[in-house]
C-alpha positions in Angstrom: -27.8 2.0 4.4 -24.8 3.1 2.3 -21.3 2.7 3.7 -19.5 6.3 3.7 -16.9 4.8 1.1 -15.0 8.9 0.6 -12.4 8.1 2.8 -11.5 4.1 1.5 -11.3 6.0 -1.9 -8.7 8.6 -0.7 -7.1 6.1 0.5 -6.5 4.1 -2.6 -5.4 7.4 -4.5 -2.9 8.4 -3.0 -1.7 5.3 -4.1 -1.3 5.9 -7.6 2.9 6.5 -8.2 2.0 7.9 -12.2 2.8 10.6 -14.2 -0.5 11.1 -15.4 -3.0 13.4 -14.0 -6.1 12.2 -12.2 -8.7 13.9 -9.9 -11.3 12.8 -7.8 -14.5 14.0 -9.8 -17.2 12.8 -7.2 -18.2 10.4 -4.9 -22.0 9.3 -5.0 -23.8 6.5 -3.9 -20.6 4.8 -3.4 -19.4 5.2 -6.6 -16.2 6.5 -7.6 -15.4 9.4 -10.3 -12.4 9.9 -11.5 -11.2 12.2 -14.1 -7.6 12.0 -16.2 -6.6 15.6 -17.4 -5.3 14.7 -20.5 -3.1 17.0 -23.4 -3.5 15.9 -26.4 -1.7 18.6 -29.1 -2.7 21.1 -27.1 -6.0 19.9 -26.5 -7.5 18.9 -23.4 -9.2 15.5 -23.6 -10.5 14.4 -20.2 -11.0 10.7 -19.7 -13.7 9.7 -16.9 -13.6 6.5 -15.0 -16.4 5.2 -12.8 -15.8 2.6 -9.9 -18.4 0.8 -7.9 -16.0 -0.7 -5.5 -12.7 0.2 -3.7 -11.7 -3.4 -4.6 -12.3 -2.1 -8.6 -10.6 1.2 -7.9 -7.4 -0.4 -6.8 -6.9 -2.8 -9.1 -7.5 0.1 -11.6 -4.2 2.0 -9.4 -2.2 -1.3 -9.6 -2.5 -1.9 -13.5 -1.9 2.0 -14.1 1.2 1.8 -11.9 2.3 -0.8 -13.1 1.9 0.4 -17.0 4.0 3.5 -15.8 6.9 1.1 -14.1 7.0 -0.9 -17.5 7.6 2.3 -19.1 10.3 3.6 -17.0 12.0 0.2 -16.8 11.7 0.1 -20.6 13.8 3.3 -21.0 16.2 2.8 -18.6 17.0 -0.7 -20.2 19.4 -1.2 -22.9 16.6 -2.9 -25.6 14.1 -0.7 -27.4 10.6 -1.7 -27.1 10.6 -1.3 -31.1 13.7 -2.7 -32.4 
């Protein structure tokens, strides 16, 4: 019997504290689909991501939120990442 996992997953996303885009693609089997809405030049380059667990999903929210607050503490430091 399959757990109804939908609402664990909802859960976890709204979670994510990023400036990047992501959506909720599907939910099947207990797998997770998540699409990034990406720009690149113009273009649109979606990026999908599959979970099989809510434990996998939010260390996948952690490690992107935690990319975006090195970024932001980055720029509001005084040293430049490429100096």
């Amino acid at each position: 019997m399959a757990l109804n996992l939908e609402p664990v997953y909802r859960e976890i996303f709204q979670k994510f504290a990023t400036r990047k885009k992501f959506v909720i693609k599907s939910v099947e089997n207990n797998r997770l689909t998540v699409e990034q809405n990406e720009e690149i030049c113009g273009q649109k380059e979606p990026r999908i991501f599959e979970f099989k667990s809510p434990r996998e999903f939010e260390e996948f929210v952690r490690q992107e939120n935690q990319f975006e607050l090195d970024i932001v503490n980055q720029l509001q430091g005084n040293q430049m990442p490429y100096r």
